[in-house]
N, C-alpha and C positions, 0 to 999 in steps of 0.2 A: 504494500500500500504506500505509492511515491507520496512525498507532498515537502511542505518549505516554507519557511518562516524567515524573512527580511526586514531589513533594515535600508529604508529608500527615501526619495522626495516624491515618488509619482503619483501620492496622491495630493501631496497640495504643487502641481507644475506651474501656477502663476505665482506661487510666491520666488521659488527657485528661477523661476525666469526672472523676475525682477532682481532679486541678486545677483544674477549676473549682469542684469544692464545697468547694476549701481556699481558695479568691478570687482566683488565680491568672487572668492573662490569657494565652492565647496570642496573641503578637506575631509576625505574619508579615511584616515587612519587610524587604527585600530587596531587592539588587543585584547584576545581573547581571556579574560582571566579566570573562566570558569565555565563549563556546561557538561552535562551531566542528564540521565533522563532516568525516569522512576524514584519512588519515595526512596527520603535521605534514612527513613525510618527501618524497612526492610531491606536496604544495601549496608546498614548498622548491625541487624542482626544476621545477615548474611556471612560476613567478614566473620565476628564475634562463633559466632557456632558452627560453620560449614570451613574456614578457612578461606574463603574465596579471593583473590583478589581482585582489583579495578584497575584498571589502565584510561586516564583523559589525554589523550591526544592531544586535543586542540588546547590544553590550558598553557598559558602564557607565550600561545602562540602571535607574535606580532606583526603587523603589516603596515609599515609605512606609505603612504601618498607620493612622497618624495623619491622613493626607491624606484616608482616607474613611471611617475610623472616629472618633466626634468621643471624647474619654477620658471615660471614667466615673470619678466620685467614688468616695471610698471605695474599700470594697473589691466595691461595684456587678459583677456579671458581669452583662455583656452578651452578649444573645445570640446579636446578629450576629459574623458571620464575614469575613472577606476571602479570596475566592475570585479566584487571578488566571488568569490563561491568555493562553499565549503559541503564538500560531498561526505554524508554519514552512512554507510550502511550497517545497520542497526540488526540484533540478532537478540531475540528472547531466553532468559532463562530462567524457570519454576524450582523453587527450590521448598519443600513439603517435609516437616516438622514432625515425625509420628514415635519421638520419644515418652509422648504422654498418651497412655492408651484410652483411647474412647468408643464408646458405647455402638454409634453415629456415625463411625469415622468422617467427621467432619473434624477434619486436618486445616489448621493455618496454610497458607499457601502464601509465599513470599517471592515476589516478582524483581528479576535483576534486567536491566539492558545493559548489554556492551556492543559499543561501535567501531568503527576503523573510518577513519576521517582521509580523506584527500582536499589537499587547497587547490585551487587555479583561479591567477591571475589574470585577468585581462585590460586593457587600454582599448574603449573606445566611443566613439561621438556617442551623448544620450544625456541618460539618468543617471548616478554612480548608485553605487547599491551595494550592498553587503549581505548575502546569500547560502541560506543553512538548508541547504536539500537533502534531505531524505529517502530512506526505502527500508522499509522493514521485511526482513528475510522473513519465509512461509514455514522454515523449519523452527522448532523453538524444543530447547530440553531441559528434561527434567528431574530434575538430584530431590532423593528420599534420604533421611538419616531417621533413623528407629534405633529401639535399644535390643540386643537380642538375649532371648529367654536364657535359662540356666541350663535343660536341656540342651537345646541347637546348641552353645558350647561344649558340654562336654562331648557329646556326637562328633562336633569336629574334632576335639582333643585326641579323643578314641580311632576317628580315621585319620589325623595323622602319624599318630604312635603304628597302628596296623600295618599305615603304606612303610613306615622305615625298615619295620619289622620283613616286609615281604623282598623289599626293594634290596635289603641287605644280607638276606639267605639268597636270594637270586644271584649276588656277587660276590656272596662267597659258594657256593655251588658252581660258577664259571671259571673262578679261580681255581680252583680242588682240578676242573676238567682242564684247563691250561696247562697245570704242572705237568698232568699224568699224559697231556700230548706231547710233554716237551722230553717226556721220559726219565724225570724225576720223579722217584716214587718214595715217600715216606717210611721208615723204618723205625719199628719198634724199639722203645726204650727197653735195657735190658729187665729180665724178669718179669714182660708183661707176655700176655697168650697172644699170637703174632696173629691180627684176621684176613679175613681174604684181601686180596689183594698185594699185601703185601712182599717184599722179598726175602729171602731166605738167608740174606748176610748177617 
């Protein structure tokens, strides 16, 4: 769902018009010092209990007027403009609370966005304008933390004690057959009853 929120003169163009025939420049430069989307509330508890972190691109990001408009003498208008635009593609993600067990499952649900911004600059005859576009990606995910039962832990305890248990007769059972291909054969300490396999030294 594209869409875009600015910063422009086009909807009062006669007042801007007249500052420019009083020699007036409009200066659009600008620093981003902060944007962000979704409550500060649930990106608090997000952080605090899930670990998540946040990345803002665009903050303290700066753009000068002067950097691509060169200044006109006098009182010269010029009739270029700076046109900026800041491209967000914005991506959802659910983050669902079910350490407190309820009846209803009716779970808090705590909503994060994170975006990936692009700038471009342009120079040209108009409006100047300062430009925050938009698009929200269709995919959106979703992180669960619960607490798990005493059961489910030891169940896992117990299959993993099992798998080492299996995984480590299986490797010493390959090893025992290693030796005996490699035609080293194990011999009896003295005084014990010699069993099959063994040699006669």
């Amino acid at each position: 769902m594209p869409g875009n929120f600015h910063i422009s003169g086009h909807h009062f163009p006669e007042v801007v018009q007249n500052l420019y025939l009083m020699g007036h420049r409009l200066d659009f430069t600008h620093k981003v010092n902060h944007i962000s989307l979704g409550k500060v509330d649930d990106r608090k508890f997000i952080i605090d209990n899930f670990g998540a972190k946040f990345e803002f691109e665009l903050d303290g990001m700066d753009t000068p007027q002067k950097k691509h408009i060169s200044e006109s003498e006098g009182d010269f208008i010029t009739p270029d403009a700076l046109d900026t635009n800041y491209f967000l593609e914005i991506s959802q993600t659910d983050y669902v609370d079910k350490r407190e067990i309820k009846k209803d499952n009716n779970y808090q649900k705590y909503e994060a966005f994170r975006f990936r911004a692009v700038k471009h600059v342009k120079v040209e005859q108009g409006m100047p304008g300062i430009y925050f576009r938009y698009d929200l990606s269709p995919i959106r995910i979703l992180y669960t933390i619960s607490m798990q039962s005493t059961s489910d832990y030891l169940v896992k305890i117990c299959a993993v004690i099992g798998g080492i248990y299996v995984v480590s007769s299986i490797l010493d059972s390959l090893l025992k057959q290693g030796i005996e291909l490699l035609g080293f054969r194990p011999t009896e300490s003295p005084g014990k009853k010699r069993g099959k396999g063994f040699s006669d030294k």
